[in-house]
Structures are given as structure tokens and as C-alpha cells.
mmCIF file as Biopython writes it, N, C-alpha, C and O atoms, coordinates in Angstrom:
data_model
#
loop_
_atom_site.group_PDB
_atom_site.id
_atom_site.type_symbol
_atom_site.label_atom_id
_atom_site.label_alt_id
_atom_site.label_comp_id
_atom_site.label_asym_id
_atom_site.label_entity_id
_atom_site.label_seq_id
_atom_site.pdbx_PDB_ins_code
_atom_site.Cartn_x
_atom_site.Cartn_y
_atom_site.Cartn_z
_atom_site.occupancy
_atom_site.B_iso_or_equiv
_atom_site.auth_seq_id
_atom_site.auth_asym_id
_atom_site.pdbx_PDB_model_num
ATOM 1   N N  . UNK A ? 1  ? 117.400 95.791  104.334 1.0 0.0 1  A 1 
ATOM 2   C CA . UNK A ? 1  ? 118.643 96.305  103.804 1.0 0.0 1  A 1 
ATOM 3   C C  . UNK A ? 1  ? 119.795 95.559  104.481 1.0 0.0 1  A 1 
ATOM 4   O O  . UNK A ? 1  ? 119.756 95.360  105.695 1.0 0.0 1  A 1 
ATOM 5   N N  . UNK A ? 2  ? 120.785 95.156  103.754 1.0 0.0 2  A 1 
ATOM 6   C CA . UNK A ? 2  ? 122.385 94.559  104.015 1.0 0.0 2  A 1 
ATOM 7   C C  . UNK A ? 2  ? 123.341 95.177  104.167 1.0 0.0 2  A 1 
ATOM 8   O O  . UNK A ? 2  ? 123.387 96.253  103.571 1.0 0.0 2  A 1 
ATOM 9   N N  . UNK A ? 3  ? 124.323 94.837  104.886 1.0 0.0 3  A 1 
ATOM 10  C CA . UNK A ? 3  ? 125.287 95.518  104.503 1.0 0.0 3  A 1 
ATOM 11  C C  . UNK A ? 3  ? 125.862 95.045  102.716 1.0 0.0 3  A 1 
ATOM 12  O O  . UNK A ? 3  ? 126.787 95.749  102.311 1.0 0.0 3  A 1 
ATOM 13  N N  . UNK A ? 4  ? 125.534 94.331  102.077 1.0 0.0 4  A 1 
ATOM 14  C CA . UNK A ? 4  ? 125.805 94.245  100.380 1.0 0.0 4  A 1 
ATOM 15  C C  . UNK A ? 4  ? 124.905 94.857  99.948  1.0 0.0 4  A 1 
ATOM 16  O O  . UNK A ? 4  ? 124.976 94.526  98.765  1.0 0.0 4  A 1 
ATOM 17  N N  . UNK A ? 5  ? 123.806 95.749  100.040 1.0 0.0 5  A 1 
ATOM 18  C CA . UNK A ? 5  ? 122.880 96.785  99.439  1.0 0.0 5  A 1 
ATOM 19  C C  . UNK A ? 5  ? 123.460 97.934  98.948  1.0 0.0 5  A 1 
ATOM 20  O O  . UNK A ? 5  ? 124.191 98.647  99.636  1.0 0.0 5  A 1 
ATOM 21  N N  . UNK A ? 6  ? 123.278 98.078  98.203  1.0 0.0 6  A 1 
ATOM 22  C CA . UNK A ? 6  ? 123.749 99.469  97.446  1.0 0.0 6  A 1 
ATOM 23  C C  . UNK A ? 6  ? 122.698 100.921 97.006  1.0 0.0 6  A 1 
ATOM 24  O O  . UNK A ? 6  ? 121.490 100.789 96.813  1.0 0.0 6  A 1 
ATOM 25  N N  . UNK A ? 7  ? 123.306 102.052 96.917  1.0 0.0 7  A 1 
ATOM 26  C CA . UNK A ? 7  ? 122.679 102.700 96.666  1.0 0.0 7  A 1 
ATOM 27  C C  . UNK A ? 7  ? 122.466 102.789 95.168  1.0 0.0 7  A 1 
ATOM 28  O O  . UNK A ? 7  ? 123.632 103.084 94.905  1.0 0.0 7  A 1 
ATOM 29  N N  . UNK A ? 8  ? 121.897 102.761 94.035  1.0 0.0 8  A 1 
ATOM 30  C CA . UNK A ? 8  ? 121.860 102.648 93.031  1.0 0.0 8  A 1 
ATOM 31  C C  . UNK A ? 8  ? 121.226 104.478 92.528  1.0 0.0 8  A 1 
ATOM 32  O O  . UNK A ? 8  ? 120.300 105.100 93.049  1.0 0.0 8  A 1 
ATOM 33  N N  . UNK A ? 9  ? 122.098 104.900 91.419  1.0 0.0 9  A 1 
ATOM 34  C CA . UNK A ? 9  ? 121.640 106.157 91.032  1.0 0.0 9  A 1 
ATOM 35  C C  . UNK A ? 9  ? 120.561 105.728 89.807  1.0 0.0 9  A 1 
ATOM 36  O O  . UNK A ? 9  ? 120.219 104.577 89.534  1.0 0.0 9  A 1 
ATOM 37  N N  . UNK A ? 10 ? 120.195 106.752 89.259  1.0 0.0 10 A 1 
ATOM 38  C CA . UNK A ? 10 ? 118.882 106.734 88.065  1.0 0.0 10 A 1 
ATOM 39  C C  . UNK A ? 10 ? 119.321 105.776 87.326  1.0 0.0 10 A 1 
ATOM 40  O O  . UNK A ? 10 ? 118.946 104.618 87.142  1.0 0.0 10 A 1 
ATOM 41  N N  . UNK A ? 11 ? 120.449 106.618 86.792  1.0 0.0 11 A 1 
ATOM 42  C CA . UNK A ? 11 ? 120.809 105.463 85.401  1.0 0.0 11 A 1 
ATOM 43  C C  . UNK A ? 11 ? 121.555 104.243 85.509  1.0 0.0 11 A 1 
ATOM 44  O O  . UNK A ? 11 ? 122.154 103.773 84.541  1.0 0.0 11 A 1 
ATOM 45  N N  . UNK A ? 12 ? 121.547 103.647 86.774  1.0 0.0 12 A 1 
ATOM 46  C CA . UNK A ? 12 ? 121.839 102.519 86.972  1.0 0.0 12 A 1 
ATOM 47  C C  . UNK A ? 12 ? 120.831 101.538 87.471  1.0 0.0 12 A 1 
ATOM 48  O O  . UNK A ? 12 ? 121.022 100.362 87.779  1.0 0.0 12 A 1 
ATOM 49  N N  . UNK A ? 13 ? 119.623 102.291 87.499  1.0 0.0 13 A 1 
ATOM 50  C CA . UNK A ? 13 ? 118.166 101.856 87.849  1.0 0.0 13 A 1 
ATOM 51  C C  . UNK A ? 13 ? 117.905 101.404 86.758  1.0 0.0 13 A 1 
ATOM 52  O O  . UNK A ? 13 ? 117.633 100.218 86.574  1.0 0.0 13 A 1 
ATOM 53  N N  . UNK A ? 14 ? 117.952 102.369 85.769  1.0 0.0 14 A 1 
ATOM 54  C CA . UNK A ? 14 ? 117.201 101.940 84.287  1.0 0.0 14 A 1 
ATOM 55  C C  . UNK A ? 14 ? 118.111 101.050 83.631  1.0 0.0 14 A 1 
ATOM 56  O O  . UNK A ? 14 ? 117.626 100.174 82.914  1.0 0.0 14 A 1 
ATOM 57  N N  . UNK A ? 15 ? 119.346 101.133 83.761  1.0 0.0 15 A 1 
ATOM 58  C CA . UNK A ? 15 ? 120.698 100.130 83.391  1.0 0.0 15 A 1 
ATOM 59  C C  . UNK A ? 15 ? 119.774 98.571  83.826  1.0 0.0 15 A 1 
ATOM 60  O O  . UNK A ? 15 ? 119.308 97.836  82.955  1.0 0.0 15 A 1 
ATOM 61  N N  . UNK A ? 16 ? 119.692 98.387  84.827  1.0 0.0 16 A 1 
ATOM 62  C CA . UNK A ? 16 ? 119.161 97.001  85.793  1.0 0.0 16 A 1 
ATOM 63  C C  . UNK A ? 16 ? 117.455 96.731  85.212  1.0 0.0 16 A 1 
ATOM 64  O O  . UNK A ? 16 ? 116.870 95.649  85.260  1.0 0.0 16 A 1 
ATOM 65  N N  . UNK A ? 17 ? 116.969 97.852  84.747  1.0 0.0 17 A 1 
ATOM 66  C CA . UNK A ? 17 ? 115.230 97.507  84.131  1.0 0.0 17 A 1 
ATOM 67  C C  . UNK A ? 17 ? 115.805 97.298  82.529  1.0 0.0 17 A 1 
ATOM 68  O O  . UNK A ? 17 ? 114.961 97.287  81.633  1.0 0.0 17 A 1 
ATOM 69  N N  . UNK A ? 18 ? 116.602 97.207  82.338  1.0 0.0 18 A 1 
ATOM 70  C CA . UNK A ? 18 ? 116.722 96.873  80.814  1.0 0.0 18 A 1 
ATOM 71  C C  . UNK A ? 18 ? 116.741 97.843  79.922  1.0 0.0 18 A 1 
ATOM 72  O O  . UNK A ? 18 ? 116.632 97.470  78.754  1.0 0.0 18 A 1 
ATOM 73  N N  . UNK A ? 19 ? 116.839 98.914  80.106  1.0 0.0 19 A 1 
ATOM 74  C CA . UNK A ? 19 ? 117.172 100.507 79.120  1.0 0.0 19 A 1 
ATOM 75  C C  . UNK A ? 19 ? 115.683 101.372 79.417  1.0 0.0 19 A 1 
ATOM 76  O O  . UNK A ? 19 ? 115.317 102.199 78.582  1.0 0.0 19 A 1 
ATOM 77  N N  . UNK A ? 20 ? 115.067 101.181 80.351  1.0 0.0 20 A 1 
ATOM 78  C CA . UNK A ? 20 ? 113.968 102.008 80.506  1.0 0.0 20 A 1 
ATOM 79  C C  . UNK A ? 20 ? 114.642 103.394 80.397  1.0 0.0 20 A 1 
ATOM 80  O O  . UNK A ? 20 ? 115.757 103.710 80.812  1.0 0.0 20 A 1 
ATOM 81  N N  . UNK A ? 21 ? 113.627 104.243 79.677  1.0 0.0 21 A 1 
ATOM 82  C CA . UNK A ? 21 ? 114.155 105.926 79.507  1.0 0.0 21 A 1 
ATOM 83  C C  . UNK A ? 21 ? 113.604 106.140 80.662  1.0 0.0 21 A 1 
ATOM 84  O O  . UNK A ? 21 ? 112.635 105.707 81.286  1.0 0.0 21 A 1 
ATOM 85  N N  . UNK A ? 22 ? 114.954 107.383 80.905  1.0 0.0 22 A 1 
ATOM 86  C CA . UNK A ? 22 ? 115.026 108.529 82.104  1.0 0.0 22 A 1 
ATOM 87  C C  . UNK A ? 22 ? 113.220 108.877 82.215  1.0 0.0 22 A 1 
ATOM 88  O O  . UNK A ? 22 ? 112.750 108.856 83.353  1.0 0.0 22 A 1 
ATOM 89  N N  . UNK A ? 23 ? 112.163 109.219 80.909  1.0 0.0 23 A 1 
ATOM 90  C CA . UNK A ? 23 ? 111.461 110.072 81.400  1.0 0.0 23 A 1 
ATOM 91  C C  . UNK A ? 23 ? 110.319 109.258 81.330  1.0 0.0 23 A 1 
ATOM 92  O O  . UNK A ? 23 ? 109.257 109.782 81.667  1.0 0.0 23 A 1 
ATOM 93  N N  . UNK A ? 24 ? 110.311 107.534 80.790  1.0 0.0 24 A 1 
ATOM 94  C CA . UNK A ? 24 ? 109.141 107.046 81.627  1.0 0.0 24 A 1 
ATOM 95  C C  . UNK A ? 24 ? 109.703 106.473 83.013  1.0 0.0 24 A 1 
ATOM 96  O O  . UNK A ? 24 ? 108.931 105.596 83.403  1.0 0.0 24 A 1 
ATOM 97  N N  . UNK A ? 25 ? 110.792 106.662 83.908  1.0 0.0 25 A 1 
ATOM 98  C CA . UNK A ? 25 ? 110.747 106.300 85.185  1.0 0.0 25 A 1 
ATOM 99  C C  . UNK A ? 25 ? 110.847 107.265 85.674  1.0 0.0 25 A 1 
ATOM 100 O O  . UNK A ? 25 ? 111.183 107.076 86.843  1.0 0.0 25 A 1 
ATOM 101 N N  . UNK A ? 26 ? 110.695 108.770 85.341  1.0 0.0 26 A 1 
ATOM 102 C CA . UNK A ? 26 ? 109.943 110.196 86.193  1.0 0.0 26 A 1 
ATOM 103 C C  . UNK A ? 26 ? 108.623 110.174 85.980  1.0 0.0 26 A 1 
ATOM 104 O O  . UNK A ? 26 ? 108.059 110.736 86.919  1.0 0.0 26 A 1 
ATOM 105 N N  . UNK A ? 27 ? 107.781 109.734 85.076  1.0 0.0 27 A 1 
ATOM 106 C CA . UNK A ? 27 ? 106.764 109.433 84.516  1.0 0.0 27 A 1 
ATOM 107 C C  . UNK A ? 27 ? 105.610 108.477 85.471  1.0 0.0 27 A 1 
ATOM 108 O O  . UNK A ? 27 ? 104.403 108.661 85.633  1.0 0.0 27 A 1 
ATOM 109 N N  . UNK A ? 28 ? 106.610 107.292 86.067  1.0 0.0 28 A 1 
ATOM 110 C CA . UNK A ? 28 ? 106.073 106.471 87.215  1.0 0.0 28 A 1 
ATOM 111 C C  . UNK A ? 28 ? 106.289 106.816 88.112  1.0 0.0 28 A 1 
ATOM 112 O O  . UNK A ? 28 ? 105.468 106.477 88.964  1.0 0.0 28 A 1 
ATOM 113 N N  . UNK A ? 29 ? 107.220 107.511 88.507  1.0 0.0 29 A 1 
ATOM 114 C CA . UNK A ? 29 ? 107.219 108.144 90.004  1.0 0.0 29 A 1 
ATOM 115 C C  . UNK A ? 29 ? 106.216 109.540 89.949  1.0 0.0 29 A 1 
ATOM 116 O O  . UNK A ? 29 ? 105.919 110.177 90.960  1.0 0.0 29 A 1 
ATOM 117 N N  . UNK A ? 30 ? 105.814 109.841 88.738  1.0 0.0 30 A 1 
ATOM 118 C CA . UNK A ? 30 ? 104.558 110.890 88.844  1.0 0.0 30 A 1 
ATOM 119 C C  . UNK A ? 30 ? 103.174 109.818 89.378  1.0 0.0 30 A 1 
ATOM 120 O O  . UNK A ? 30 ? 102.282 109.952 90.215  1.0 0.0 30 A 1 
ATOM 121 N N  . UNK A ? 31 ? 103.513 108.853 88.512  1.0 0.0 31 A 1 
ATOM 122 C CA . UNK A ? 31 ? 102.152 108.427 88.740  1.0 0.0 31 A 1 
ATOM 123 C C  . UNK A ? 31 ? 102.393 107.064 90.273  1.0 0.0 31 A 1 
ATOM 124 O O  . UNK A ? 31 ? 102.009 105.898 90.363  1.0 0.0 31 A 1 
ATOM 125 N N  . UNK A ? 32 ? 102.888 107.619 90.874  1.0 0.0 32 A 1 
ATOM 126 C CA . UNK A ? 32 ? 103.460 106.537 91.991  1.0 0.0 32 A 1 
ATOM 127 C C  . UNK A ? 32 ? 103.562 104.991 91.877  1.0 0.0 32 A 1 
ATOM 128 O O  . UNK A ? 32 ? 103.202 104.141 92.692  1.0 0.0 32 A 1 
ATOM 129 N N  . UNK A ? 33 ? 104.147 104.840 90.655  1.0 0.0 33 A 1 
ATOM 130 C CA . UNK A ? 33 ? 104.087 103.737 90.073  1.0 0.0 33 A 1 
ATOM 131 C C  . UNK A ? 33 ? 106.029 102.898 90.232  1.0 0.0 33 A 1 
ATOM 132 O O  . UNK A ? 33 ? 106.402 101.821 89.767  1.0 0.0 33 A 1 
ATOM 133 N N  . UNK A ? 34 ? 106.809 103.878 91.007  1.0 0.0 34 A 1 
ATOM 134 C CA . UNK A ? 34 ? 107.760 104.109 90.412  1.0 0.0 34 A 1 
ATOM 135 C C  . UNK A ? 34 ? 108.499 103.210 91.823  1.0 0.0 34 A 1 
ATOM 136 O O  . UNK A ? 34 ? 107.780 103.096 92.816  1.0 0.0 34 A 1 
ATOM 137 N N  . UNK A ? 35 ? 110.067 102.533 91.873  1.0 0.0 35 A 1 
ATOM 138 C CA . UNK A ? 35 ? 110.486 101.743 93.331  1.0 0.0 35 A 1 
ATOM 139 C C  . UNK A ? 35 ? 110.731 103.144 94.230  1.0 0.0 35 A 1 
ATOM 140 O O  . UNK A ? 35 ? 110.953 104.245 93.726  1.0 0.0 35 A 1 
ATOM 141 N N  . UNK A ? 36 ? 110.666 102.940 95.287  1.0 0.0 36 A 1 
ATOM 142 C CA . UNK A ? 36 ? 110.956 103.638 96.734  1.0 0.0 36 A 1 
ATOM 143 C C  . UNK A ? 36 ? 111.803 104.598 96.082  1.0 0.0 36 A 1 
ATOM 144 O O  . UNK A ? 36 ? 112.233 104.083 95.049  1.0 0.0 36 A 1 
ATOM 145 N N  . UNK A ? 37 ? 112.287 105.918 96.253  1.0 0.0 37 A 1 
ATOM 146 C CA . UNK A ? 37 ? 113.303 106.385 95.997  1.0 0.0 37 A 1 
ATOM 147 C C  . UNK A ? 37 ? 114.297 106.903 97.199  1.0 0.0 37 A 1 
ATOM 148 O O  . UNK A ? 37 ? 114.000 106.056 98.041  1.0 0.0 37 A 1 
ATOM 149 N N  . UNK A ? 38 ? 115.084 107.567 97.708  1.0 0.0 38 A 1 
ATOM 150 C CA . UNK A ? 38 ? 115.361 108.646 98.515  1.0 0.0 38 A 1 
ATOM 151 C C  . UNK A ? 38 ? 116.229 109.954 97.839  1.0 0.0 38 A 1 
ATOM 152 O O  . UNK A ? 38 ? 117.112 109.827 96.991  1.0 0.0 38 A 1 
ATOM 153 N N  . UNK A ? 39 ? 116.002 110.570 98.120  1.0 0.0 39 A 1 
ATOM 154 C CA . UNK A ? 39 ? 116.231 112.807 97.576  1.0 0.0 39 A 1 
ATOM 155 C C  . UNK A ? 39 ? 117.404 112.870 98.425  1.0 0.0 39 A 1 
ATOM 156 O O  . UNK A ? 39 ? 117.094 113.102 99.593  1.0 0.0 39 A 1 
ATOM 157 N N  . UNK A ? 40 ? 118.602 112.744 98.233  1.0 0.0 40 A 1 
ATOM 158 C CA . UNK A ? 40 ? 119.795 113.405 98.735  1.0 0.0 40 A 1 
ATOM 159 C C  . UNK A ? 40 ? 119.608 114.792 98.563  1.0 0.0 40 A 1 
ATOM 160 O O  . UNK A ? 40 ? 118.841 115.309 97.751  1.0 0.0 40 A 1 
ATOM 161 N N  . UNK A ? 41 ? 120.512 115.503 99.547  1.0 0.0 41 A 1 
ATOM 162 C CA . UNK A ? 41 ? 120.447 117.234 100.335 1.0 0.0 41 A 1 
ATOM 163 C C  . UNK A ? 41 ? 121.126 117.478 98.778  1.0 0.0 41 A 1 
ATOM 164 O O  . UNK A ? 41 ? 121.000 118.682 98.554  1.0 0.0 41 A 1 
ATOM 165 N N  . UNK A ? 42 ? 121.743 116.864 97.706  1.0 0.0 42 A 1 
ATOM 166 C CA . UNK A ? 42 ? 121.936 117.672 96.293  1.0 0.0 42 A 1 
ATOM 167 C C  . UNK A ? 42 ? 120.785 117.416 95.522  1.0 0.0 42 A 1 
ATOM 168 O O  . UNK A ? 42 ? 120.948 117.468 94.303  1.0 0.0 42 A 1 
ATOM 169 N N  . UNK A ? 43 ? 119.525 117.119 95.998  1.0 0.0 43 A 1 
ATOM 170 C CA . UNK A ? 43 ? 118.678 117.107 95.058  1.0 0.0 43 A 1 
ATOM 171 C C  . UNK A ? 43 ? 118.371 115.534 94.102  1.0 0.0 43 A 1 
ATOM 172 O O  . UNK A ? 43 ? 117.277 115.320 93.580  1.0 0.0 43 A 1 
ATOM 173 N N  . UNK A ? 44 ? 119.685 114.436 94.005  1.0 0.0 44 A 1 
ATOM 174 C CA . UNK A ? 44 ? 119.639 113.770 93.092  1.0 0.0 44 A 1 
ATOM 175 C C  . UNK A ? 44 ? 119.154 112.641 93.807  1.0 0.0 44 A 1 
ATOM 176 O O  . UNK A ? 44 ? 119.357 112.455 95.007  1.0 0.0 44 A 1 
ATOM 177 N N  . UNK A ? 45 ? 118.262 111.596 92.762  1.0 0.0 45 A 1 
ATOM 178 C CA . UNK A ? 45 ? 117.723 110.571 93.458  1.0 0.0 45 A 1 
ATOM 179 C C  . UNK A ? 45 ? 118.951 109.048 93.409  1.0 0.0 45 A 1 
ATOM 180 O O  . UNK A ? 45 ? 119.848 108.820 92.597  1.0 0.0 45 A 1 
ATOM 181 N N  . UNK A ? 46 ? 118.362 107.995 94.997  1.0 0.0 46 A 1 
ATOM 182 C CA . UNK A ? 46 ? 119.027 107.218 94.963  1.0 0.0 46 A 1 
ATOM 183 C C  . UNK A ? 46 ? 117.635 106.132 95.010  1.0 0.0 46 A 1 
ATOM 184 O O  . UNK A ? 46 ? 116.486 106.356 95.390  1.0 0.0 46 A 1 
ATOM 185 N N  . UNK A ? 47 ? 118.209 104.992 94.507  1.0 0.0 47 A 1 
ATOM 186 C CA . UNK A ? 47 ? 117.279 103.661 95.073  1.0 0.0 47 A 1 
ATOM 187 C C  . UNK A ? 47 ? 118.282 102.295 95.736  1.0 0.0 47 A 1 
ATOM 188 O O  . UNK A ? 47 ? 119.337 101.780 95.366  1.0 0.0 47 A 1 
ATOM 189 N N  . UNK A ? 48 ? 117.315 102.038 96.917  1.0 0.0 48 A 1 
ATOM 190 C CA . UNK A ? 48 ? 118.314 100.751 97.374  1.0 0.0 48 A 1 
ATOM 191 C C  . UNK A ? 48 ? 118.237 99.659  96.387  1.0 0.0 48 A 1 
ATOM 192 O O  . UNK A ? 48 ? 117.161 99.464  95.821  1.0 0.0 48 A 1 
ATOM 193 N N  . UNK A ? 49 ? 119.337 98.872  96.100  1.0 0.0 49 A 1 
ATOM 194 C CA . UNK A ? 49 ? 118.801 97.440  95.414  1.0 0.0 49 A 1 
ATOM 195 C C  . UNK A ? 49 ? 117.877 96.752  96.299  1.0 0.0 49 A 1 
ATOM 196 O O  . UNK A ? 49 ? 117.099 96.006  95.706  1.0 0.0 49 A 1 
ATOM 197 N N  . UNK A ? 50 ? 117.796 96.788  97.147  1.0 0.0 50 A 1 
ATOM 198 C CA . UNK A ? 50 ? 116.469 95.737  97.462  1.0 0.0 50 A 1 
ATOM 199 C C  . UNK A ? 50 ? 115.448 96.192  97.702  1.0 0.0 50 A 1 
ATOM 200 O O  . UNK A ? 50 ? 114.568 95.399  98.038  1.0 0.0 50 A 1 
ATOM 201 N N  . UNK A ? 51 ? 115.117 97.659  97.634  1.0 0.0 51 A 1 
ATOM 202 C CA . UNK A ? 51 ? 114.043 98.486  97.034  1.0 0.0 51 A 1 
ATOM 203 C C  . UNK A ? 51 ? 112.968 97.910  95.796  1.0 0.0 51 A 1 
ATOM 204 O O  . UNK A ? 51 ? 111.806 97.525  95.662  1.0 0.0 51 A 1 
ATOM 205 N N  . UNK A ? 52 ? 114.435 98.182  94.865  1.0 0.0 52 A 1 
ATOM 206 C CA . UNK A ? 52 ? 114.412 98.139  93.520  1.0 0.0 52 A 1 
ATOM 207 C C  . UNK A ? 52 ? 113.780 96.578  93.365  1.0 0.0 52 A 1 
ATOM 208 O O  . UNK A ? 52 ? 112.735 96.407  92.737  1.0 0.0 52 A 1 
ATOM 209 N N  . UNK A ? 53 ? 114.614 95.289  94.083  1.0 0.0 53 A 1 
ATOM 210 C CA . UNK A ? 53 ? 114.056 93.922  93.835  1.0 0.0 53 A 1 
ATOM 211 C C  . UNK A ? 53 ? 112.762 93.623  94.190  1.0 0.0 53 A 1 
ATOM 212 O O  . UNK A ? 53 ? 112.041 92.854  93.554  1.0 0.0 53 A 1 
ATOM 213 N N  . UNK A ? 54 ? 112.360 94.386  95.488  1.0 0.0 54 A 1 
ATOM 214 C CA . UNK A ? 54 ? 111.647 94.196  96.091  1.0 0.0 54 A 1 
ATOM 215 C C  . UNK A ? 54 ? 110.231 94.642  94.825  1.0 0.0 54 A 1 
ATOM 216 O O  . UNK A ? 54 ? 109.358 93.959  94.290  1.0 0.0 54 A 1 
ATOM 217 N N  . UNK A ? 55 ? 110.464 95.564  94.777  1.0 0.0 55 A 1 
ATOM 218 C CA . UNK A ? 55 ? 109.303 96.325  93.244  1.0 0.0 55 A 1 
ATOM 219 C C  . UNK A ? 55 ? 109.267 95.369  92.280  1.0 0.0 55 A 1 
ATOM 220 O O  . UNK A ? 55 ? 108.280 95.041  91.621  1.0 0.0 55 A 1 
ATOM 221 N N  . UNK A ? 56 ? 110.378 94.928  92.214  1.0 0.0 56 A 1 
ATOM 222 C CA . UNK A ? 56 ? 110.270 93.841  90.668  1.0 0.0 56 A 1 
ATOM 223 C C  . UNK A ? 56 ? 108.972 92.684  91.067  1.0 0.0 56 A 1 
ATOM 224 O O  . UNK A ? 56 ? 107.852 92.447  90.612  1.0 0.0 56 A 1 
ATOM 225 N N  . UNK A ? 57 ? 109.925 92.079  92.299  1.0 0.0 57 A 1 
ATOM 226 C CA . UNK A ? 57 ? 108.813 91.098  92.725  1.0 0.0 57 A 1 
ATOM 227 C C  . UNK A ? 57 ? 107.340 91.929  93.003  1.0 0.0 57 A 1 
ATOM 228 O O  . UNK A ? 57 ? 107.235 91.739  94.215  1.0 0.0 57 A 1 
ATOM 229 N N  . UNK A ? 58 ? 107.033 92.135  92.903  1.0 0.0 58 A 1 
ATOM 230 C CA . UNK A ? 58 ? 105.570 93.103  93.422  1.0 0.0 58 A 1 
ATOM 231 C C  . UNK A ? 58 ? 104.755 93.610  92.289  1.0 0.0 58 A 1 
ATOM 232 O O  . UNK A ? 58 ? 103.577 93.965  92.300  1.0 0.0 58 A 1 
ATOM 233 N N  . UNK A ? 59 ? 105.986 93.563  90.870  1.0 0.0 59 A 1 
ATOM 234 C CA . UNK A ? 59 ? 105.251 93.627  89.594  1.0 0.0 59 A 1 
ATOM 235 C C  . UNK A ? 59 ? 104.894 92.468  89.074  1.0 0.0 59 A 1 
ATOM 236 O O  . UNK A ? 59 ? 104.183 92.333  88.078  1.0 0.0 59 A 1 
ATOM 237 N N  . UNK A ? 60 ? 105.532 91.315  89.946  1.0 0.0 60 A 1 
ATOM 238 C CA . UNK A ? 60 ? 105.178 90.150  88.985  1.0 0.0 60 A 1 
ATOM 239 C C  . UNK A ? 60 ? 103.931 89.532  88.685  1.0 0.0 60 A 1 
ATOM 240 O O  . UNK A ? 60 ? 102.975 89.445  89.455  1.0 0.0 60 A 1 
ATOM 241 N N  . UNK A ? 61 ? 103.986 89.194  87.753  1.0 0.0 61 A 1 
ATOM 242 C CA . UNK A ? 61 ? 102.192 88.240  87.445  1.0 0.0 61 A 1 
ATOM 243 C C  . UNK A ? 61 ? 102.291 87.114  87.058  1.0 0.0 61 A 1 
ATOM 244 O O  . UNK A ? 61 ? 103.117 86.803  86.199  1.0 0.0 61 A 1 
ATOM 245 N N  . UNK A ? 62 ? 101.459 86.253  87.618  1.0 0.0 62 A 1 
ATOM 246 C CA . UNK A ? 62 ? 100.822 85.125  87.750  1.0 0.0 62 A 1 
ATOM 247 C C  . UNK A ? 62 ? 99.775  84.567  85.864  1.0 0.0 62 A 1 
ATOM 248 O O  . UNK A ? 62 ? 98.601  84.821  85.595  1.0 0.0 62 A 1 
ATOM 249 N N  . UNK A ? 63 ? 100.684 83.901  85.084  1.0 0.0 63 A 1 
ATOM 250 C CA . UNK A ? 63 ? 100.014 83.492  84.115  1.0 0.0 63 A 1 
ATOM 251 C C  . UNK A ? 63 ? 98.708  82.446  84.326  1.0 0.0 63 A 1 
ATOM 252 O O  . UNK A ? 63 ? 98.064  82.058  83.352  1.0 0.0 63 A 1 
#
């Protein structure tokens, strides 16, 4: 983490995956499929961007 890391909320998660719906990325975090999250004391989820990059790279595949 940087100090240029951000906290990114849901719909700016799915904003950055390309319009993924709200309920297949609750869907992957059921099936722990989903980037790192953290649960703020209101309940709502955050993800770091380099969480989030970090997952991208980690989905990638090798043609």
C-alpha cells in the first residue's frame, strides 16, 4: 500500500471491473473468489486499489 492507494467503495470496484453487477461480486466474495475486502464499523465494504490490482493480476492467464 502507498500513500496514492485509495480506498475504493463497491461501486467503484465494479465501475474499474467493467460494470460487473453488485450481486455477482457478493456472489464471489460468497464463494471466496472475490479481492481482499475490509468491513468499516458502518458495516459498508472498502477495497484498496492495489488489493483490487493485485487480484486482477492473479486472475490472469497464460494463453
Amino acid at each position: 500500500m502507498s500513500r496514492q492507494d485509495k480506498l475504493l467503495t463497491v461501486p467503484e470496484v465494479l465501475e474499474e471491473l467493467g460494470g460487473v453487477s453488485r450481486r455477482t461480486f457478493y456472489r464471489w466474495r460468497e464463494l471466496g473468489r472475490a479481492p481482499a475486502c475490509i468491513r468499516l464499523p458502518n458495516d459498508e465494504l472498502r477495497v484498496w486499489r492495489s488489493d483490487l490490482l493485485a487480484w486482477l493480476d492473479s486472475r490472469r492467464e497464460v494463453a
